[in-house]
N, C-alpha and C positions, 0 to 999 in steps of 0.2 A: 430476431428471435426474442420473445416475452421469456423470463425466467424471475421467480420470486425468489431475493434475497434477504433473508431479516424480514424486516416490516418494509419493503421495498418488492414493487412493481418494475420491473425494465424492461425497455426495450434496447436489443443489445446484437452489435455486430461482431463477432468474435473473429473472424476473417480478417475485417478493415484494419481490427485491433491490433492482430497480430503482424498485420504487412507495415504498421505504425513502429510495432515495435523493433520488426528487422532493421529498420531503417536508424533505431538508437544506436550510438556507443553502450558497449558492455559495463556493466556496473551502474554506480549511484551518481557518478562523474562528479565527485566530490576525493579531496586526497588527505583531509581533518583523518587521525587514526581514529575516531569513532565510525568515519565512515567508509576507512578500506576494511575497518573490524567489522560492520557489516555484511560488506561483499564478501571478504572472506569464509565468513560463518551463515552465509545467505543459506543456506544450505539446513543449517539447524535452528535458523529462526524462528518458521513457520511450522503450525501446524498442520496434520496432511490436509486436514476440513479446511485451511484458508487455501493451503496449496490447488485443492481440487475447484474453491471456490473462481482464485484468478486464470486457474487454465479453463472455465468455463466461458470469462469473460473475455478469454484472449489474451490476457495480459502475462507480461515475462515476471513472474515477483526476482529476477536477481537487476533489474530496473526500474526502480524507485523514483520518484520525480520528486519526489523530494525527504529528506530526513532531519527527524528532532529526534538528540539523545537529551534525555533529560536528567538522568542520575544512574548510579548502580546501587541495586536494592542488597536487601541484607540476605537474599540466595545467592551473591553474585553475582547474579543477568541484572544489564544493562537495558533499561525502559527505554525504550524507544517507539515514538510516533511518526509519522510520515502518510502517503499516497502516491497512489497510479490514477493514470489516469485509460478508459476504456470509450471507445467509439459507442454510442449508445445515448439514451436519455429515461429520466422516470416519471412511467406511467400512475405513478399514486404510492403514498407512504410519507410518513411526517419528514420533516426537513432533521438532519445530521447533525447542524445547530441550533438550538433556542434558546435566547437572550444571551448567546454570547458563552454557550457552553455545550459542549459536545454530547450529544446522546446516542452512544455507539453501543451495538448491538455484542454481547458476547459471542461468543462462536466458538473458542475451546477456552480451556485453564490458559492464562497470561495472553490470551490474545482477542483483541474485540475488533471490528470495522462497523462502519459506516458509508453508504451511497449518497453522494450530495452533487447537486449539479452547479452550487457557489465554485469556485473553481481557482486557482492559485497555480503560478507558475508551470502552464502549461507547453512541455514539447513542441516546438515548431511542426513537428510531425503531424500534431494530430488538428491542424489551422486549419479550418473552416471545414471541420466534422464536426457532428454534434457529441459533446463529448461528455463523459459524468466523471466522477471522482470518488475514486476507492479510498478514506481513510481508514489507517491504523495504527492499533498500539500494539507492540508487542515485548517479549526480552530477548535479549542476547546473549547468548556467550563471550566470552571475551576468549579470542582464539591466535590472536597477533602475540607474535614474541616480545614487543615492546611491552613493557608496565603498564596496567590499564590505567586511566584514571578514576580518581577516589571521588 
């Protein structure tokens, strides 16, 4: 299935995607409290434009393949960067990184991605499919009873 993302061309299996991701453990599979406070609050991380964006692609957003907290901003929410990864490849659109810096597309208030097919700690799952790479930033609540950190 062809679907224009951003300034991104793909071509993209949302089936292959999804039977990849049945096959994950639940969660971020990370147990750092920034990263069960994501799972937790997975829920009110995204917005519904990203939500609708990775159930297009197939993909679960409450598994993450991977997570960067980077700070908590002065609203509260906790910035946070990470990726999925979706069965598929792209047919035309600039590359995700140039020289070594991110050019992610916005998509709503506090949240941007990017399509790349450079590729990072990818799911045994998804081994020898063609596979692309969902990055994003976004914020979080901080929803854990424990004190966040500062």
């Amino acid at each position: 299935m062809q679907t224009t993302m951003g300034r991104w061309l793909i071509d993209h299996d949302p089936d292959a995607t999804r039977a990849c991701y049945a096959r994950r453990p639940p969660g971020s599979g990370c147990t750092c409290n920034e990263c069960r406070n994501f799972d937790a609050a997975v829920g009110q991380t995204f917005p519904a434009d990203f939500i609708a964006l990775v159930l297009t692609l197939g993909v679960d957003p409450t598994k993450p393949s991977e997570l960067a907290h980077y700070c908590r901003e002065a609203s509260g929410l906790h910035l946070t960067g990470g990726w999925f990864h979706c069965v598929g490849s792209i047919l035309s659109g600039e590359a995700v990184v140039k020289n070594g810096t991110y050019q992610l597309e916005k998509l709503a208030s506090g949240c941007e991605f990017g399509i790349s097919a450079r590729l990072d700690l990818v799911p045994e799952v998804f081994a020898a499919l063609p596979t692309l790479q969902l990055d994003f930033v976004t914020r979080v609540p901080w929803v854990l009873p424990e004190p966040e950190p500062t």
